[in-house]
C-alpha positions in Angstrom: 1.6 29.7 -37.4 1.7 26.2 -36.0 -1.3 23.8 -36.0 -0.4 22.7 -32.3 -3.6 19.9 -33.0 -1.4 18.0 -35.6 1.4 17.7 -33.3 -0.8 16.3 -30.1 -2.8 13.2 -30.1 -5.8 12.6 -28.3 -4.8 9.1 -27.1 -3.5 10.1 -23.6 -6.8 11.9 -22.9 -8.4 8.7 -24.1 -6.5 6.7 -22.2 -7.3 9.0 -19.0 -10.7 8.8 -20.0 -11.3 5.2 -20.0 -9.1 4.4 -17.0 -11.6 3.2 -14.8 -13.1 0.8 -17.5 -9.8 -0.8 -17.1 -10.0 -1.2 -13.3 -13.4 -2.1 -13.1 -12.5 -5.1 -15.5 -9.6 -6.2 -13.7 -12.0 -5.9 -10.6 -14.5 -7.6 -11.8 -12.5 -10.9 -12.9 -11.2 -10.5 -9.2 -14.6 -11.0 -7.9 -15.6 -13.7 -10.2 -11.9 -15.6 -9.5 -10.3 -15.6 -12.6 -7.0 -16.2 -11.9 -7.6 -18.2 -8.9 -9.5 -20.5 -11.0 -7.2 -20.4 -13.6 -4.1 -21.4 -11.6 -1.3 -23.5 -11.8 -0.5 -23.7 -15.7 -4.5 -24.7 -16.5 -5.4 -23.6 -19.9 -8.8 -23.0 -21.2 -11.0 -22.5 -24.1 -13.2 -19.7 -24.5 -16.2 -22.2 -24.0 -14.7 -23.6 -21.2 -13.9 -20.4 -19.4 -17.2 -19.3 -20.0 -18.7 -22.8 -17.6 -16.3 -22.5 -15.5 -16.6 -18.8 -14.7 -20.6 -19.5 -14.6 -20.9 -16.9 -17.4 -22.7 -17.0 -20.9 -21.1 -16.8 -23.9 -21.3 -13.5 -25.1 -20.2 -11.7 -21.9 -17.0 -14.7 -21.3 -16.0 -13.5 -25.2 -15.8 -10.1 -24.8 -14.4 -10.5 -21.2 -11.3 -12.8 -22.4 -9.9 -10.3 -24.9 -10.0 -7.3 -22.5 -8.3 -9.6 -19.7 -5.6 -10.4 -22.6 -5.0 -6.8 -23.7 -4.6 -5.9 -19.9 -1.7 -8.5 -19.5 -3.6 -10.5 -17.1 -4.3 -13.4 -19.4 -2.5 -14.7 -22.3 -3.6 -16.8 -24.8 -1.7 -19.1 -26.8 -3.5 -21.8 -29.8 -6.9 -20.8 -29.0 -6.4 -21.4 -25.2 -6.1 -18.7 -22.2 -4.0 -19.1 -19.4 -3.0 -16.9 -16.4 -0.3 -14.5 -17.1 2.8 -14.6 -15.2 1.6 -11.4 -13.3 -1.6 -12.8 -12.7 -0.3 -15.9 -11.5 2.0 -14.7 -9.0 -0.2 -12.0 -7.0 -3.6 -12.8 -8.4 -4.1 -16.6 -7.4 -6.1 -16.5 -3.3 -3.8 -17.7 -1.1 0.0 -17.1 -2.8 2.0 -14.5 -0.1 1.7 -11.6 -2.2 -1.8 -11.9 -3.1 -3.1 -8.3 -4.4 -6.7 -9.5 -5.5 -7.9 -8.3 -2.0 -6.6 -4.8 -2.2 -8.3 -4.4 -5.9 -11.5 -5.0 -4.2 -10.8 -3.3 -1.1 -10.4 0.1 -4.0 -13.1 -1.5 -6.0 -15.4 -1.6 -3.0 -14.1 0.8 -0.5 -12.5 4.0 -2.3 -14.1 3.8 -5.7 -17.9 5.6 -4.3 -15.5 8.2 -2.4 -13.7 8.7 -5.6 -16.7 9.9 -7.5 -17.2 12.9 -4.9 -13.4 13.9 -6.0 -15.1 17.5 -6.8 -17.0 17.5 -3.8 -13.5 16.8 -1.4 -11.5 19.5 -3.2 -14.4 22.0 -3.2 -14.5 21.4 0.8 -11.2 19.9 1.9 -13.0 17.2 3.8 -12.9 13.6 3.2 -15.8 11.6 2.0 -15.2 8.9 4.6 -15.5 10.8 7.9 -19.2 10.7 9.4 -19.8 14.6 9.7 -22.3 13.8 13.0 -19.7 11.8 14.7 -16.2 13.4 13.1 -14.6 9.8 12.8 -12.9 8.1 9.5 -14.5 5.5 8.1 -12.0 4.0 6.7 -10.5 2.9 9.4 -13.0 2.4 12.1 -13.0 -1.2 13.9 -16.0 -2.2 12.2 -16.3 -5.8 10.3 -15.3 -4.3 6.8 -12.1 -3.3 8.0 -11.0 -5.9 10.1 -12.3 -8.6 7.9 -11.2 -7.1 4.8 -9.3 -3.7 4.5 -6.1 -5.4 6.9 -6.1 -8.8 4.7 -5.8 -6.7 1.8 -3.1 -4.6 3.6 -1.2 -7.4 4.3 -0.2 -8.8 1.7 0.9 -5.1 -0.2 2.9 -4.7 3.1 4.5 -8.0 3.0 5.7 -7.6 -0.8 6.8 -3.9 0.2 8.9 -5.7 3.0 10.4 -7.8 0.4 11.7 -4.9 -1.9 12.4 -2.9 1.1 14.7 -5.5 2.6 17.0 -6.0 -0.4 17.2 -2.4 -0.6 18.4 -1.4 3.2 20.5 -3.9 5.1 18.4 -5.0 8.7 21.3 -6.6 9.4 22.8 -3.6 10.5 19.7 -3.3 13.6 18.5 -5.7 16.3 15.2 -4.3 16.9 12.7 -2.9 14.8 9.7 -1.0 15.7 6.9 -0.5 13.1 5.0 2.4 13.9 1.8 2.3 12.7 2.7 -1.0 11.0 -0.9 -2.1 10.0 -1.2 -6.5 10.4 2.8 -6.3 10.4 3.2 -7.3 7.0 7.1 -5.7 6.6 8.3 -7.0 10.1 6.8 -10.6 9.2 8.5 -9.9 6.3 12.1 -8.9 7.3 12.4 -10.8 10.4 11.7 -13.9 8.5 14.8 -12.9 6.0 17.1 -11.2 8.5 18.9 -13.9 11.2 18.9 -11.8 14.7 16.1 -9.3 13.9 13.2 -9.1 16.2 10.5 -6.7 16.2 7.6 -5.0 17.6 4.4 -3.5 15.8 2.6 -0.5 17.3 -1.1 -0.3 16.4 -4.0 0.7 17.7 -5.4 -2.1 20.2 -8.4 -3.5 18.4 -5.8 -4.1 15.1 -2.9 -6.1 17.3 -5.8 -8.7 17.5 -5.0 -8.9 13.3 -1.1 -8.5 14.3 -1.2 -11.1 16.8 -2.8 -13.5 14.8 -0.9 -13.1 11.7 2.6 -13.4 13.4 1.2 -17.1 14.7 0.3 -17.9 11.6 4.3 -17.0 10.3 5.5 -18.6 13.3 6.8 -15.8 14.4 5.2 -15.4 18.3 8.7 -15.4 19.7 10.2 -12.6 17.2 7.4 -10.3 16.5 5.2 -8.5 19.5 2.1 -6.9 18.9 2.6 -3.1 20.7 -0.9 -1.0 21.6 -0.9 2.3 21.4 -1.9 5.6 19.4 1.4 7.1 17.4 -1.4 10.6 17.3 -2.0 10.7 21.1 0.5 9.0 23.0 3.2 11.2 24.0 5.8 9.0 23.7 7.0 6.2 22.1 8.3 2.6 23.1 11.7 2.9 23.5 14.8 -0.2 23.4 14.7 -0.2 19.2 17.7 1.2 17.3 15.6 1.3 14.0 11.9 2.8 13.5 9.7 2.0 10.4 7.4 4.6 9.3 5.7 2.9 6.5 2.9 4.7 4.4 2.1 6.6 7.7 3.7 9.8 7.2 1.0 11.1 4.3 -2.0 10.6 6.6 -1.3 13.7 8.7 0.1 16.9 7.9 3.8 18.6 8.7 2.7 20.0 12.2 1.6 16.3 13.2 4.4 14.8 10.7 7.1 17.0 12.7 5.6 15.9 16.0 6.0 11.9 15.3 9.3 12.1 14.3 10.5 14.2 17.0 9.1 11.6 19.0 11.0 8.7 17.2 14.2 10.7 17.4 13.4 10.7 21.3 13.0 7.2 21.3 15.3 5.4 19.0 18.6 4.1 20.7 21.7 6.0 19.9 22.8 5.5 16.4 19.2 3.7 15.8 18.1 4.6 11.9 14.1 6.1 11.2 12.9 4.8 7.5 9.9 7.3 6.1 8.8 4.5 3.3 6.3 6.1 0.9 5.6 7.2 -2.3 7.3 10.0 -2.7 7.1 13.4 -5.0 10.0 14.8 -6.6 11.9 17.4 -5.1 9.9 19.6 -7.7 6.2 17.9 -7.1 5.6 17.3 -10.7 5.7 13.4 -10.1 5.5 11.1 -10.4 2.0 10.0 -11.2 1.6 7.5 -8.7 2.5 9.4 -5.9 0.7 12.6 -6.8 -2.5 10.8 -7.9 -2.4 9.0 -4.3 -2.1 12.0 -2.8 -5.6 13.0 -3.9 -6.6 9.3 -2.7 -6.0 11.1 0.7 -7.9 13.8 0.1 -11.2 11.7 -0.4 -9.9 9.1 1.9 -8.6 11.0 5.6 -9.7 13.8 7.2 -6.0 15.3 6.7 -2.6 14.3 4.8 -1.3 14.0 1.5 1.8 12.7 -0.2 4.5 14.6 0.3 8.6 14.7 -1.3 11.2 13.4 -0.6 12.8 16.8 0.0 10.1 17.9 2.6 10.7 14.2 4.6 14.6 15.3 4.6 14.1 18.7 6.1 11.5 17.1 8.9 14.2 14.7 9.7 17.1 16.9 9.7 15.1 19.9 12.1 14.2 16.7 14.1 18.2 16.1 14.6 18.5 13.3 12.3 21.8 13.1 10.1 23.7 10.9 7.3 19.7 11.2 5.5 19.6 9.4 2.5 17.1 8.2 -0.1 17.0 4.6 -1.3 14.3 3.1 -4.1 12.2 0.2 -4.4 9.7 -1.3 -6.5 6.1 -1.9 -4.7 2.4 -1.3 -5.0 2.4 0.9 -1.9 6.3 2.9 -2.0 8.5 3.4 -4.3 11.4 5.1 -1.9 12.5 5.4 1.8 14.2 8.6 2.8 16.6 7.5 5.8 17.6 9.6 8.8 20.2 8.5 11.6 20.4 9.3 15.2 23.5 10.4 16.5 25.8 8.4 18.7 
C-alpha cells in the first residue's frame, strides 16, 4: 500500500495557515507608511528605518526581513529600498495607489472575516444591522465616504487601465457605468479614448465622490455624475451604446442579476455592447482562487451575492437577447475577465 503522507507536504496547509500573518504585515507597514516614506529610490539602513519609521530596534529588524521576503522591500549592500511593486501602487498619492484598499480589508472586512463560520452557518452577512436590515458596508456614513470610495478608486482606475487595452472604446461614444462606484474606469477610459464621454450611475449621496473626482481629472465636460438606484429604479438612462457592469453583478443573485441586465438590454442603443467585468469562475467553479475565495468575501460582506462564471454571465446575457457574447481577460486587483454581450441592430 502507498504511504500517501510521503507523497504530500504540509507546506500548502502551512502556507494557508499563516496567510493572514502575511496580510496583517503588509497592513501594518501600510499604516506606519513604509513605502511612502521610502519613495523615490531612497535607501535606508536598518537603523535608519527604524528612526524613521518611529520604531525600536528590535521590532524595525524583524519587520525589514518579513517586508523583504514578501517582495515589498529589497535590500541590496546592507540597505532597503522600496520594491518596484511597492513603489508603483504603495507610495500615497501615485494613480494606482492600493495602500488604501489594504486598510479598507485591514479595517473593514478583516472583524467580518472572523465570523466566516457564523455567515455560512446562517447565510446572513456580518455587516447588515439585524434591527434595521441595512448593509453596513455601504451605508453613507463617514467611513465609507471618507475611506471605502478612495480606496475604490484607485482599484477601479487600474482596472480601467487593463480593461481599456483589452476592449477597444473606440468602437462606442457613450458609456454608462452602472453602479460605477467614484468612476474610477470612465475617468480612466475617457482620458485614453479620443471621442468617449460618459456617465456614472450611483446612488445620490456617492455622485458627491463622482463629481468631485471627475473635477479633479478635469474631466467636468466628459464625465456626468447620474443618480439613481440600478435595484429599484425601473429603468435605466438611455442614449449609451455601451453599459459597464463592473464588479456589480456578484452583489445580487440571478433573479436580481437577470433583472438588471434585462434592463440594460432595454436601454442600450441598437448595436450598444454590455461588459459584465468580474472575477470570474470557471465554467466548472473549481477556480480560480481568487474568484471563489471572493465569493465568500460576499458572503460575510452583503446581504446577498456571490461570484459567479463566466458560463452563468453568458446564459443571463443570451436569455436577455444579447448576442456575438464573448469573454476577454485582464490583469487587475478587482477582475480578471469581462464576458461581453451585444445588442442587436
Amino acid at each position: 500500500m502507498t504511504d500517501n503522507a510521503n507523497e504530500v507536504s504540509q507546506q500548502p496547509l502551512l502556507d494557508l495557515t499563516t496567510g493572514f500573518m502575511r496580510f496583517k504585515t503588509f497592513a501594518a507597514a501600510v499604516e506606519l507608511d513604509v513605502f511612502t516614506r521610502l519613495s523615490g529610490g531612497r535607501e535606508v539602513t536598518a537603523e535608519e528605518f527604524a528612526a524613521e519609521i518611529g520604531l525600536q530596534q528590535r521590532p524595525a529588524d524583524i519587520l525589514l526581513p518579513a517586508l523583504v521576503s514578501l517582495d515589498l522591500l529589497d535590500k541590496r549592500d546592507g540597505r532597503y529600498r522600496n520594491s518596484a511593486m511597492a513603489e508603483e501602487f504603495l507610495v500615497r498619492g501615485k494613480p494606482y495607489f492600493f495602500g488604501g484598499f489594504v486598510q479598507f480589508y485591514d479595517r473593514g472586512l478583516y472583524p467580518g472575516w472572523e465570523q466566516l463560520v457564523n455567515s455560512l452557518r446562517t447565510n446572513r452577512s456580518m455587516f447588515v444591522d439585524p434591527e434595521q436590515q441595512q448593509d453596513t458596508v455601504f451605508a453613507p456614513n463617514d467611513f465609507m465616504m471618507n475611506f471605502f470610495w478612495e480606496a475604490m478608486h484607485a482599484l477601479a482606475g487600474y482596472t480601467g487601465k487593463e480593461l481599456g487595452a483589452a476592449y477597444d472604446f473606440s468602437r462606442h461614444q457613450r458609456l454608462l457605468d452602472v453602479g460605477g462606484g467614484s468612476g474610477g474606469i470612465p475617468i480612466e477610459l475617457c482620458s485614453r479614448v479620443p471621442g468617449l464621454s460618459a456617465g456614472v450611475y450611483e446612488l445620490p449621496h456617492v455622485c458627491t465622490v463622482v463629481e468631485r473626482k471627475i473635477a479633479e481629472a478635469g474631466l467636468d465636460d466628459v464625465i456626468d455624475a447620474v443618480p439613481g438606484d440600478f435595484t429599484t429604479d425601473e429603468t435605466l438612462p438611455g442614449g449609451y451604446d455601451a453599459m459597464l457592469l463592473s464588479q456589480v453583478m456578484h452583489c445580487g443573485d440571478e433573479k436580481s442579476n437577470r433583472e438588471l441586465l434585462d434592463k440594460c438590454f432595454a436601454a442600450l442603443e441598437p448595436g450598444g455592447s454590455v461588459l459584465i467585468c468580474e472575477l470570474l469562475l470557471d465554467p466548472d467553479r473549481t477556480g480560480p482562487a481568487n474568484a471563489a475565495v471572493m465569493g465568500l468575501n460576499m458572503l460575510v460582506s452583503h446581504p446577498g451575492g456571490q461570484n459567479y462564471s463566466e458560463a452563468e454571465y453568458q446564459d443571463w446575457l443570451a436569455d436577455a437577447g444579447f448576442v456575438d457574447l464573448e469573454v476577454i481577460r485582464i490583469n487587475a486587483a478587482g477582475a480578471d475577465g469581462a464576458v461581453i454581450g451585444r445588442k442587436p441592430e
